[in-house]
Structure formats: C-alpha cells, structure tokens
TIRO-232520 format. One record per residue: residue in three letters; x, y, z of N, C-alpha, C in turn; residue number from 1. Coordinates in pm, 1 decimal. Layout:
<sites>
+------+----------+----------+----------+----------+----------+----------+----------+----------+----------+------+
: resn :    neast :   nnorth :      nup :   caeast :  canorth :     caup :    ceast :   cnorth :      cup : resi :
+------+----------+----------+----------+----------+----------+----------+----------+----------+----------+------+
:  ALA :        X :        Y :        Z :        X :        Y :        Z :        X :        Y :        Z :  NUM :
...
+------+----------+----------+----------+----------+----------+----------+----------+----------+----------+------+
</sites>
This chain:
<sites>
+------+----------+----------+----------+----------+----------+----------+----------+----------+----------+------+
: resn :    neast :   nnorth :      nup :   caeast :  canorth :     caup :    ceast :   cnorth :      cup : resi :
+------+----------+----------+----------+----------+----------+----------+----------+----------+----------+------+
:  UNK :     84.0 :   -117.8 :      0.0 :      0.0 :      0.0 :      0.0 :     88.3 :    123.8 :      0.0 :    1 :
:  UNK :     72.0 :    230.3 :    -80.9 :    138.3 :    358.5 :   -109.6 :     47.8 :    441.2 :    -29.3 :    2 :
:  UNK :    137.9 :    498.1 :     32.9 :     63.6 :    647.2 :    136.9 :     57.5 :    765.8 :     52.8 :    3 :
:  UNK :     34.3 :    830.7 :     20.2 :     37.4 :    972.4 :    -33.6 :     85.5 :   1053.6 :     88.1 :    4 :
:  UNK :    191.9 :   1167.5 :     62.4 :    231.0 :   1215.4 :    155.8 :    231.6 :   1397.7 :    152.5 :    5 :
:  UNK :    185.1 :   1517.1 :    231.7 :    163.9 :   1594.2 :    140.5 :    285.9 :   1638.8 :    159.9 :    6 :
:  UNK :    329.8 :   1767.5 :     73.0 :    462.0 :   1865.6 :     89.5 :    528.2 :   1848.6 :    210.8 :    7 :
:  UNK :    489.1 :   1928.2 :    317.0 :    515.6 :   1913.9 :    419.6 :    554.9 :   1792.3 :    497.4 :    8 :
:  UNK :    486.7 :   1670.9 :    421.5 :    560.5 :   1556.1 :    483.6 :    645.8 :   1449.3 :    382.5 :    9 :
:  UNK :    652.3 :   1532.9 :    271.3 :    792.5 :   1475.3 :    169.4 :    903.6 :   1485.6 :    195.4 :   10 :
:  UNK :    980.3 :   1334.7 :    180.1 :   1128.2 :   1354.0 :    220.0 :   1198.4 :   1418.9 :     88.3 :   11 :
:  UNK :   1292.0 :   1419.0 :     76.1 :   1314.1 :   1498.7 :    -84.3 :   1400.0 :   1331.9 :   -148.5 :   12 :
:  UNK :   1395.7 :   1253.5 :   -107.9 :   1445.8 :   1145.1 :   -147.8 :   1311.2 :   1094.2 :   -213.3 :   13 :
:  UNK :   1207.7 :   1060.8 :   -171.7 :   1091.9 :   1025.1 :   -205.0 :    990.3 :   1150.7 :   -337.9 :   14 :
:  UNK :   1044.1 :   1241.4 :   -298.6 :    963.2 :   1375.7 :   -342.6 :    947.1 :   1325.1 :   -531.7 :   15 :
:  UNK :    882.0 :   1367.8 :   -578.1 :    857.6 :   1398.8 :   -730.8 :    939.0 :   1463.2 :   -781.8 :   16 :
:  UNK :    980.4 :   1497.9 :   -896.0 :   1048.6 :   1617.0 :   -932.8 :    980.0 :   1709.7 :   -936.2 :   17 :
:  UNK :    853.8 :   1687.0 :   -959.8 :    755.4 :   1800.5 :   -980.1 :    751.7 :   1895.2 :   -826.8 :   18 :
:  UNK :    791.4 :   1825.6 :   -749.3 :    815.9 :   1926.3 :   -579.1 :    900.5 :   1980.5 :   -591.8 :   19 :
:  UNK :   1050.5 :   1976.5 :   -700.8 :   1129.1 :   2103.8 :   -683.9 :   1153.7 :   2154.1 :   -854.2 :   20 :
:  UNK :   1120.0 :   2157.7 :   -898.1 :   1121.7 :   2182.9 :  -1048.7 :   1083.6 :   2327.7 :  -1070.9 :   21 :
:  UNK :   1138.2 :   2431.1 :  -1188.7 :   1155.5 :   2554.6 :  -1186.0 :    944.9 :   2610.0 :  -1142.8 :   22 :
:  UNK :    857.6 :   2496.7 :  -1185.0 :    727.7 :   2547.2 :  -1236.4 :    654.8 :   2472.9 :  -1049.4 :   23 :
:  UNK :    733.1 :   2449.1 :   -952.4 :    665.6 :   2353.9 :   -783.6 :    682.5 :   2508.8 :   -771.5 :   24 :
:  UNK :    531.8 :   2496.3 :   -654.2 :    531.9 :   2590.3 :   -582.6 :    617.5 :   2573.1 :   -470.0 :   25 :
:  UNK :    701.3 :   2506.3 :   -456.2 :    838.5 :   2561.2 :   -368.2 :    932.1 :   2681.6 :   -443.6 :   26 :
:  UNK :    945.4 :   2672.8 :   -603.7 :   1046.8 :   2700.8 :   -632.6 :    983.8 :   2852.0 :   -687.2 :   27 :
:  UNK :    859.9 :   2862.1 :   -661.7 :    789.8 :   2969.8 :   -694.6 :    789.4 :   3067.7 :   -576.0 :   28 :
:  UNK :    768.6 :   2989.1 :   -472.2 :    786.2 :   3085.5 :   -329.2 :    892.8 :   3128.9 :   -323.7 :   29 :
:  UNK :   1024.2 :   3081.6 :   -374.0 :   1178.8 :   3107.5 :   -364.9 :   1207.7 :   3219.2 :   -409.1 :   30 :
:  UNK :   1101.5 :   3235.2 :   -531.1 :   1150.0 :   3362.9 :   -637.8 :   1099.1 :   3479.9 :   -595.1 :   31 :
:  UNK :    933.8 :   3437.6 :   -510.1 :    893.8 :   3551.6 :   -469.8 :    924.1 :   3616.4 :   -335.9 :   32 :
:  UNK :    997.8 :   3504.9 :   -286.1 :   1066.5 :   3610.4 :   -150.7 :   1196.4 :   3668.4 :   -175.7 :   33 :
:  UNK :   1292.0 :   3590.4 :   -306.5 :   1415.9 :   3706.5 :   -332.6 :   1377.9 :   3849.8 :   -377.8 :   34 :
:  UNK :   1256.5 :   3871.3 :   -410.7 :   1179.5 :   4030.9 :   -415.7 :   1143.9 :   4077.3 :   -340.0 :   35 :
:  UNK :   1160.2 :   4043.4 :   -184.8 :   1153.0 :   4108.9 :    -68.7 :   1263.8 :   4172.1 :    -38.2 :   36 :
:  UNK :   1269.7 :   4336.9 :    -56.0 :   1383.6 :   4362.2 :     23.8 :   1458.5 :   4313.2 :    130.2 :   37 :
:  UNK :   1531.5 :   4307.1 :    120.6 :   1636.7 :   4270.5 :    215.8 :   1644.6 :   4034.6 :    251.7 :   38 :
:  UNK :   1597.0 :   4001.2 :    119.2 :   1604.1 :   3899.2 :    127.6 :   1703.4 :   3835.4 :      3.3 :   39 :
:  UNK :   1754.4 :   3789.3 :     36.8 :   1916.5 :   3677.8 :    -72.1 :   1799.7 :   3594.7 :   -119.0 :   40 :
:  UNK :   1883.8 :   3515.8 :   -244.9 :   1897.1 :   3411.3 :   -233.5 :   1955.2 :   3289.4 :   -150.7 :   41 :
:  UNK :   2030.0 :   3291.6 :    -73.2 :   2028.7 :   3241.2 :     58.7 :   1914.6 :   3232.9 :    177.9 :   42 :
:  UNK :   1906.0 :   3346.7 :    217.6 :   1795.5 :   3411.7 :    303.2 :   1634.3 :   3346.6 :    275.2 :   43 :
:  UNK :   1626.0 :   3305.8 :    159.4 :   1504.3 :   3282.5 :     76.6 :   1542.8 :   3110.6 :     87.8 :   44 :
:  UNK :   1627.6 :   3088.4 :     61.5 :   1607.8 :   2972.7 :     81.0 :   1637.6 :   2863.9 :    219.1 :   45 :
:  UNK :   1686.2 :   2960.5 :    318.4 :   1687.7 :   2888.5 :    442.1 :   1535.8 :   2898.6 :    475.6 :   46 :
:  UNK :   1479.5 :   2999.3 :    503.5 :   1352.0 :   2968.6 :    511.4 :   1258.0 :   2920.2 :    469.4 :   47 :
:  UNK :   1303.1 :   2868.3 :    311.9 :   1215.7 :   2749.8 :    260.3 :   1259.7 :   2599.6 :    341.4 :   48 :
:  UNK :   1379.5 :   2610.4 :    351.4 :   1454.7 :   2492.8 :    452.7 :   1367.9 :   2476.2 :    580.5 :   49 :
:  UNK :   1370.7 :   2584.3 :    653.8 :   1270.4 :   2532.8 :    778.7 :   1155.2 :   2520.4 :    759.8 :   50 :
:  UNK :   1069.0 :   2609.9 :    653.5 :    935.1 :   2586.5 :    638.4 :    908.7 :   2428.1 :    583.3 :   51 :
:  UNK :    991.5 :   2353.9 :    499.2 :   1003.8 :   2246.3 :    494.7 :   1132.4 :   2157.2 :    488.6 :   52 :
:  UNK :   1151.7 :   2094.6 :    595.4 :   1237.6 :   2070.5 :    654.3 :   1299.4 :   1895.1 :    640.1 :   53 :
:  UNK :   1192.4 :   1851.3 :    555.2 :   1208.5 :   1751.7 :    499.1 :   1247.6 :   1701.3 :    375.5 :   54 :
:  UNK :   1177.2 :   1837.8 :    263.6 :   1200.7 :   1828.4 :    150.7 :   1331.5 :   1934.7 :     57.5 :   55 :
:  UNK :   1376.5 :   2019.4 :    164.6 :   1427.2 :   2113.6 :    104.7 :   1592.6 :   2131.3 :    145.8 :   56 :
:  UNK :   1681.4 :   2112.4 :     77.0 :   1821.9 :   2168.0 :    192.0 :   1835.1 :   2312.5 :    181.3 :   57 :
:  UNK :   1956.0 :   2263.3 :    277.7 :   1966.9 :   2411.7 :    305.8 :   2086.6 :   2439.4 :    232.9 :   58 :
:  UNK :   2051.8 :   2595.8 :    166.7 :   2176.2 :   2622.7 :     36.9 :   2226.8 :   2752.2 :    130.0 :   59 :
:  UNK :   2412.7 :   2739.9 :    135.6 :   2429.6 :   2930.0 :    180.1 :   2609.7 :   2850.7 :    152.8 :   60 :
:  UNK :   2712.2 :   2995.1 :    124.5 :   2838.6 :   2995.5 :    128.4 :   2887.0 :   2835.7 :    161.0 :   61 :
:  UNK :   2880.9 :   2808.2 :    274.4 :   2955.9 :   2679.1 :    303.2 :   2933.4 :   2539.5 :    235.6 :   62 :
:  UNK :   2813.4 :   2570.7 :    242.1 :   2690.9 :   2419.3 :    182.3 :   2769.6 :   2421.0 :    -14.6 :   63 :
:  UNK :   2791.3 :   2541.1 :    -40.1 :   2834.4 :   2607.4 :   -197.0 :   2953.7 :   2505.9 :   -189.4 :   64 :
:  UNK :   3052.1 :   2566.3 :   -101.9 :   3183.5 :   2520.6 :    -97.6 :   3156.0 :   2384.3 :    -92.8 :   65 :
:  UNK :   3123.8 :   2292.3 :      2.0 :   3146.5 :   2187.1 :     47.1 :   3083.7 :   2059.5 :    -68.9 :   66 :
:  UNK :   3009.4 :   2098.4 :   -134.3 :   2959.1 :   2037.7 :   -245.0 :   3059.5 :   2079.9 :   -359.9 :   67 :
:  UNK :   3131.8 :   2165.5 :   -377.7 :   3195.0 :   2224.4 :   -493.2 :   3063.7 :   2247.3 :   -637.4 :   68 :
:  UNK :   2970.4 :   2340.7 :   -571.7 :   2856.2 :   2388.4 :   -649.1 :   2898.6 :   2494.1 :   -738.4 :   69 :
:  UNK :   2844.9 :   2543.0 :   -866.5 :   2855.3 :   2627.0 :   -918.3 :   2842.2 :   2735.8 :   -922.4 :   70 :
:  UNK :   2890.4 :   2917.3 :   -953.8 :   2856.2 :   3006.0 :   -933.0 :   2714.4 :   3043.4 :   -963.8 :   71 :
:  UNK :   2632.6 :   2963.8 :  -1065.3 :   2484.0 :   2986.4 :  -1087.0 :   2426.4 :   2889.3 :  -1101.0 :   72 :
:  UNK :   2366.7 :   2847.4 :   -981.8 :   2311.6 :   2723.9 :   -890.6 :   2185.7 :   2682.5 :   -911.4 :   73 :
:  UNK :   2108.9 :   2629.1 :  -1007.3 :   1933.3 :   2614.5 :  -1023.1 :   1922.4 :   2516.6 :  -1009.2 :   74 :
:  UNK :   2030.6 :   2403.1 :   -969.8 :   2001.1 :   2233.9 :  -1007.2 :   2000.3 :   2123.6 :   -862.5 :   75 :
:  UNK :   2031.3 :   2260.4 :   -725.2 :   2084.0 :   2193.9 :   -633.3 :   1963.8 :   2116.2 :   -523.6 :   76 :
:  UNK :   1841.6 :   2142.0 :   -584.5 :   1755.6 :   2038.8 :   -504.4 :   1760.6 :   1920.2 :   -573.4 :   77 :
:  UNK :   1716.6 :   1915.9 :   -713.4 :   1751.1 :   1816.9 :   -800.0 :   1863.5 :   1724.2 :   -730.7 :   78 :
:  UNK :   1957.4 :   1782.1 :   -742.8 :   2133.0 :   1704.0 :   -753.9 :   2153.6 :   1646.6 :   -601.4 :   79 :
:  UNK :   2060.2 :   1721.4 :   -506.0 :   2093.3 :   1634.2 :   -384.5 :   1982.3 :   1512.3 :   -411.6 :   80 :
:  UNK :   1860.4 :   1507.1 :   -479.0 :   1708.1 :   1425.7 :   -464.9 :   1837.7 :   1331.0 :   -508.8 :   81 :
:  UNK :   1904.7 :   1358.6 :   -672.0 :   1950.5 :   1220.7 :   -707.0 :   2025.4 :   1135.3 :   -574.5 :   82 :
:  UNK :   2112.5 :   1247.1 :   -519.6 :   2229.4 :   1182.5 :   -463.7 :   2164.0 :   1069.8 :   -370.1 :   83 :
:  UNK :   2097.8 :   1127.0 :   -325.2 :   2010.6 :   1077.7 :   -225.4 :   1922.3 :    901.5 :   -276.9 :   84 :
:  UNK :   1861.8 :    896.0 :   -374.5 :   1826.0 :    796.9 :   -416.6 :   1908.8 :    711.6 :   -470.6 :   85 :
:  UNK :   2054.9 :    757.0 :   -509.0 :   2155.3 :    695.6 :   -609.1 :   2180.5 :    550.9 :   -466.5 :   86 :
:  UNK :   2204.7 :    435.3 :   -553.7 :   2290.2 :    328.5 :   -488.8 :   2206.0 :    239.7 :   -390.0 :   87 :
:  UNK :   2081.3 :    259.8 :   -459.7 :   1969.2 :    228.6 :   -369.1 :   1936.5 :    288.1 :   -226.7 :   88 :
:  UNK :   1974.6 :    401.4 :   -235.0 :   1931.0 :    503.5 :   -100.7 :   2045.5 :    462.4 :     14.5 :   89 :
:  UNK :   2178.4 :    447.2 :    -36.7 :   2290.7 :    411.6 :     32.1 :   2331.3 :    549.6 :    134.6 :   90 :
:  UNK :   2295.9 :    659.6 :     86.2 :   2335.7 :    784.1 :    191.7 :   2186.1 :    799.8 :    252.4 :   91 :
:  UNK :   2106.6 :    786.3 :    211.6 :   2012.8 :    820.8 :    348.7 :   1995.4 :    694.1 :    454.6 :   92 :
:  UNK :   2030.7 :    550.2 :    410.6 :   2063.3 :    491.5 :    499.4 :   2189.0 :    527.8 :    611.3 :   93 :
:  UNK :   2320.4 :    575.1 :    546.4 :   2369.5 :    633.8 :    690.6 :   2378.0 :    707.3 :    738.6 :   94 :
:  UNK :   2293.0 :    779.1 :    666.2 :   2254.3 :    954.6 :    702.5 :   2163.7 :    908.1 :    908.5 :   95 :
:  UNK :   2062.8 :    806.7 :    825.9 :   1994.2 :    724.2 :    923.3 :   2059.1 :    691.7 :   1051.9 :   96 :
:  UNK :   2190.6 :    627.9 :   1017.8 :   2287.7 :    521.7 :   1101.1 :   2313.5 :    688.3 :   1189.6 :   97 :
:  UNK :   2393.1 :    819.0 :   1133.0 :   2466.6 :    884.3 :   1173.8 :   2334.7 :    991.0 :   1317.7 :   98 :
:  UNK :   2190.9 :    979.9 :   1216.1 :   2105.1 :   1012.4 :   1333.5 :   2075.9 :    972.8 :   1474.7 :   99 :
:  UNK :   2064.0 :    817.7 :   1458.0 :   2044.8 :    714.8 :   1505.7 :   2135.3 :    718.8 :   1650.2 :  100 :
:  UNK :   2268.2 :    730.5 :   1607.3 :   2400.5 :    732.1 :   1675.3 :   2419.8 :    832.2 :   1746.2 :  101 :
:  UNK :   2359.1 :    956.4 :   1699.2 :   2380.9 :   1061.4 :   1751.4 :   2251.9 :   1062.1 :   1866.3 :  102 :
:  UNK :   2161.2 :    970.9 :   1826.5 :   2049.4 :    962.1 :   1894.5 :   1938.6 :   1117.1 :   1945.1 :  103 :
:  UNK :   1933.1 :   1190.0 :   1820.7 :   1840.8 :   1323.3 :   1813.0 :   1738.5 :   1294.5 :   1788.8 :  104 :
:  UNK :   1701.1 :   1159.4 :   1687.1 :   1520.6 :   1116.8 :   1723.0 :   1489.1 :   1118.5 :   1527.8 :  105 :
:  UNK :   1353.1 :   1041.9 :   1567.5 :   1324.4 :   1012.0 :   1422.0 :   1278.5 :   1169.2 :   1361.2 :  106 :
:  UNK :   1208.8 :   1249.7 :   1434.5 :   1157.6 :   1325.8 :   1345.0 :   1288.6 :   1431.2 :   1306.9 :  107 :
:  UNK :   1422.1 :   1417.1 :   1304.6 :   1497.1 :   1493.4 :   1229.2 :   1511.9 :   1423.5 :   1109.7 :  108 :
:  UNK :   1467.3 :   1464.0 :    987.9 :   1530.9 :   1400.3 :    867.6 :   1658.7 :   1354.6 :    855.5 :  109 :
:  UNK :   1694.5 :   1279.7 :    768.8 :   1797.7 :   1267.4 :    684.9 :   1872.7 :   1404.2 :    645.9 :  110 :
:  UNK :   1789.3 :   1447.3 :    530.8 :   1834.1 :   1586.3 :    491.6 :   1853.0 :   1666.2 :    567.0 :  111 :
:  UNK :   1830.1 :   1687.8 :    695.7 :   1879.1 :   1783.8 :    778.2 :   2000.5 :   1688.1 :    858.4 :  112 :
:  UNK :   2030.9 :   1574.9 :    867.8 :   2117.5 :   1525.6 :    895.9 :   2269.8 :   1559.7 :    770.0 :  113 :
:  UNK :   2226.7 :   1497.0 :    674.9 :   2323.6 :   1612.2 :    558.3 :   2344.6 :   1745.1 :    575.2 :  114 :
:  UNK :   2269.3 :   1829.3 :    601.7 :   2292.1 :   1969.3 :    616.1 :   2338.6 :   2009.5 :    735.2 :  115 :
:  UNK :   2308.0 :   1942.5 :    880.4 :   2437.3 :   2020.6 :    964.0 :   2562.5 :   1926.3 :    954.9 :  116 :
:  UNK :   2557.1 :   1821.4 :    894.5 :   2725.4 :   1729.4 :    885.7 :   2808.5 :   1789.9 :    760.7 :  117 :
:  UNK :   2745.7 :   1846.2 :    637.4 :   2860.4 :   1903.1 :    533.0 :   2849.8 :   2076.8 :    601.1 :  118 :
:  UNK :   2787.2 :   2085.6 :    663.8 :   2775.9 :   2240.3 :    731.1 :   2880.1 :   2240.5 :    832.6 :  119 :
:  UNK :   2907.0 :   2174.0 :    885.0 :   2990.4 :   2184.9 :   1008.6 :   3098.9 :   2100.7 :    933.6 :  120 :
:  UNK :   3151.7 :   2034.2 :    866.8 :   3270.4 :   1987.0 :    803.1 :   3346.0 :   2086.3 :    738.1 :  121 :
:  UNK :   3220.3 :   2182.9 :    637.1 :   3284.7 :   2299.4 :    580.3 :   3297.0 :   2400.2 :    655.1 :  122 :
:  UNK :   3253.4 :   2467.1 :    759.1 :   3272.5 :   2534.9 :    904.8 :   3424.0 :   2527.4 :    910.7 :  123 :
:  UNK :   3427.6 :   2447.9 :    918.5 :   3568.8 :   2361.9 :   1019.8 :   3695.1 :   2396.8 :    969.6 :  124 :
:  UNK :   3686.0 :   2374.2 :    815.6 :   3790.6 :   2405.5 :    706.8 :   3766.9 :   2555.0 :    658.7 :  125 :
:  UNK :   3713.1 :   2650.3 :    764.3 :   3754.8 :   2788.7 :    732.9 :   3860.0 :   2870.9 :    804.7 :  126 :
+------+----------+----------+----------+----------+----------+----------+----------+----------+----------+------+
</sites>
C-alpha cells in the first residue's frame, strides 16, 4: 500500500520532481521572496529549509563550498534528490545510522542530517 504524503511531509528522497522543479510551488515561493527587500537568495532559501524541513536543503556559502557547487546554482535540489536515491538510497541509509548514533530522534530528517554534517565539516575548514 502507497501512502500519499503531502509537501510538508515529503522527504526529498521520495519527493517527485515536480516538488522542486523551476514550475513547484516551492520554487515559486523562492522567487517571490528574493523580491523582498532585504532577502538573498540564501535568506530565501533557508527559510524554505525550515518551512520544509524535509524536503528542502539548506543552500548558503559553506553548503556552496562543500559540495563544490557552481557560481549559478538552479540544479541543487535536484542534484541532492539524485544523490540521495543513487545506490539504492545508500546515503540516506547512513545519514539514518549517523542520526540514530547521535540519537536526536526520528523526526529529524535525513536531509537535515546532511545539512548540519557538510555544514559543520565545511565550518571547520575555514
């Protein structure tokens, strides 16, 4: 039996493409808060990060570096969904193991398990 799961409770491993694709209303909210004064592209997208916290990483300077991302970046929800599913879901299994261990609890994702471990790796090396 398949659950349907809504936004809010999509992992981005599981997600559609259609949840981050230039035409998802994620990627539509993105555009319309970099037209808020005083909001980045960064800025815009951490707060898509917490507003969904399952489906979205978190993109800023370090996360850039530590991936060795490009100076004009449109592909990076995509490129983590693959990473993430590649090898039969071999990194969110120890994304799992590394939660687990750390023992912070099920409801922290994966993806937020990726995002403070290459966040604080690239931290480290500044």
């Amino acid at each position: 039996m398949h659950i349907r799961h809504t936004a809010a409770e999509t992992d981005l491993v599981d997600a559609e493409p259609t949840h981050i694709t230039k035409d998802s209303p994620a990627w539509k909210l993105w555009t319309c808060l970099r037209e808020v004064d005083g909001i980045g592209p960064v800025g815009a997208g951490k707060l898509l990060a917490r507003k969904r916290p399952r489906l979205l990483p978190v993109y800023d300077s370090v996360i850039k570096k530590v991936f060795k991302r490009p100076a004009m970046d449109l592909t990076f929800w995509s490129d983590v969904r693959t990473a993430l599913r590649s090898d039969q879901r071999k990194l969110v299994s120890h994304l799992e193991q590394v939660r687990d261990r750390a023992q912070i609890g099920k409801d922290i994702s994966a993806l937020r398990v990726l995002d403070v471990a290459a966040w604080l790796h690239g931290k480290d090396g500044e």
